[in-house]
N, C-alpha and C positions, 0 to 999 in steps of 0.2 A: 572448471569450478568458477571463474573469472565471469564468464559470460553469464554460468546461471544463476550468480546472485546478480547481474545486471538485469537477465530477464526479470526475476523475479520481481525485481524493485520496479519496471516496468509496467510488466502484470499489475501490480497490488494498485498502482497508480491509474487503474481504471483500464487496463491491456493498451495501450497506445493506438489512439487513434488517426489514421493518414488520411482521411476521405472526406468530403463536405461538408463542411461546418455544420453542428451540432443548432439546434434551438434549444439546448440544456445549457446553459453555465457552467465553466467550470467554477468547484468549488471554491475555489481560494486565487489573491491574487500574485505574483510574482514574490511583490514583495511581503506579504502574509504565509507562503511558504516557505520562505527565508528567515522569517521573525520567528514561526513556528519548529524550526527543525535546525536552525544552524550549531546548538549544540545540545541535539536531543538526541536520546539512547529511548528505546522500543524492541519490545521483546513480543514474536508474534509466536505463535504453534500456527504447523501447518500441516494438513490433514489429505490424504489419498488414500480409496479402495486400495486394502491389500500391502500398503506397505506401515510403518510404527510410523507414528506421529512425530514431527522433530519442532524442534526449538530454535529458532534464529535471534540473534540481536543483532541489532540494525543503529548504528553510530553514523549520526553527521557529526563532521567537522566542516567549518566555513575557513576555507583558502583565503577569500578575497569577497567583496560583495556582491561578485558574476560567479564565484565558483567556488562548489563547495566536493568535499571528498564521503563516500556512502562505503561505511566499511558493514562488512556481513558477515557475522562470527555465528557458527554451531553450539550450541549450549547443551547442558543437559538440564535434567529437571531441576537442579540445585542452582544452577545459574553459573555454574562450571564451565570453561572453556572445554569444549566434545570436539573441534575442530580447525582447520586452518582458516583464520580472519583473510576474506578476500575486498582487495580498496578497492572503487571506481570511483574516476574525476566527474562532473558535470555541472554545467552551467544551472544557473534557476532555472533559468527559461529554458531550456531544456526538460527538465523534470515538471518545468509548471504542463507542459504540452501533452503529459501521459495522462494528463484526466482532463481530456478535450473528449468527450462522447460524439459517437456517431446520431446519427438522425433516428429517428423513432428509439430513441431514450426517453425512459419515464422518471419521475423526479419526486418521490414522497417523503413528506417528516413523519419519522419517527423516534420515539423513544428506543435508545437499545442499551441491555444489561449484557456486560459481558468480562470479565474478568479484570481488565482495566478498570473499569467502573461504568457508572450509569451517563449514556450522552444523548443530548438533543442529534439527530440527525438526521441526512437526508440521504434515504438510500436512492439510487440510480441500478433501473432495471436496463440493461440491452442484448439485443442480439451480437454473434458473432461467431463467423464458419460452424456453425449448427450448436454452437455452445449459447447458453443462458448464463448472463456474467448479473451478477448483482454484488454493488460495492454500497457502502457506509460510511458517507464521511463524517466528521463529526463537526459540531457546529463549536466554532471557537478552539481547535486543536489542528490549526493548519498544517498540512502534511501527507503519510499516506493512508490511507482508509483505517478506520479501526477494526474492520471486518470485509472480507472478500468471500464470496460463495461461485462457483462454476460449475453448472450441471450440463451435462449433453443427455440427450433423450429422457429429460425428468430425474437422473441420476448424478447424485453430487461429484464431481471429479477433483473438483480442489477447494481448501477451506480454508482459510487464514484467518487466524483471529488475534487481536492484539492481547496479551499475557500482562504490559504493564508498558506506563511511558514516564519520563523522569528527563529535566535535563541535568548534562553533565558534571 
């Protein structure tokens, strides 16, 4: 369980990129995802063919100004604890490095409406192992995407979308 709210936080931060430097930007800068998240609570639905839609909240705590703890609680619709809260430690710079895009990434503004509310941003389209990743950051909400989409063959395989953000 440990691991796949690590992946997941990962994932949502644009799937981690290892390979040659990007000509995209990333969105935010170290210390901009720190200012933005060190004590923010995000509550995302995340959505696959064939299995019920679930609910995560996702809590930072800031340890120190290199390190902060991502705790990953199940919710239900009511905002219920559904599940066992799972902590990971990690540096910023760490987490700043998961929305480092690969090469031939595309980089549009747009307006997006989505349950959290209305944000200026910029989606980032790329490839990767045959999947189509498109994330959503938002402009002036540093941290993880407001919205993640993943299709293989034209078909949607994972959905994230942010429910609500508030800090603690």
């Amino acid at each position: 369980m440990r691991l796949r709210a690590i992946a997941l936080f990962a994932l949502s931060l644009a799937c981690i990129h290892r390979g040659p430097a990007s000509t995209v930007a990333n969105p935010y800068t170290v210390e901009e995802l720190r200012q933005g998240c060190r004590t923010r609570v995000i509550d995302y639905r995340f959505e696959q063919p064939g299995q019920p839609p679930r609910i995560e909240r996702w809590s930072f705590a800031e340890i120190n100004p290199e390190t902060v703890d991502v705790t990953t609680l199940p919710v239900d619709e009511q905002g219920q604890a559904a599940g066992i809260p799972q902590t990971q430690s990690s540096t910023w710079a760490e987490l700043h490095t998961h929305a480092d895009f690969p090469p031939g990434t595309s980089a549009l503004e747009e307006k997006l409406e989505i349950p959290a509310g209305t944000f200026d941003t910029t989606r980032y389209t790329f490839e990767r192992n045959g999947e189509t990743r498109t994330v959503w950051f938002a402009h002036g909400l540093a941290g993880p995407p407001v919205k993640m989409l993943v299709a293989k063959d034209g078909k949607a395989v994972l959905a994230m979308t942010m429910l609500s953000t508030r800090a603690k």
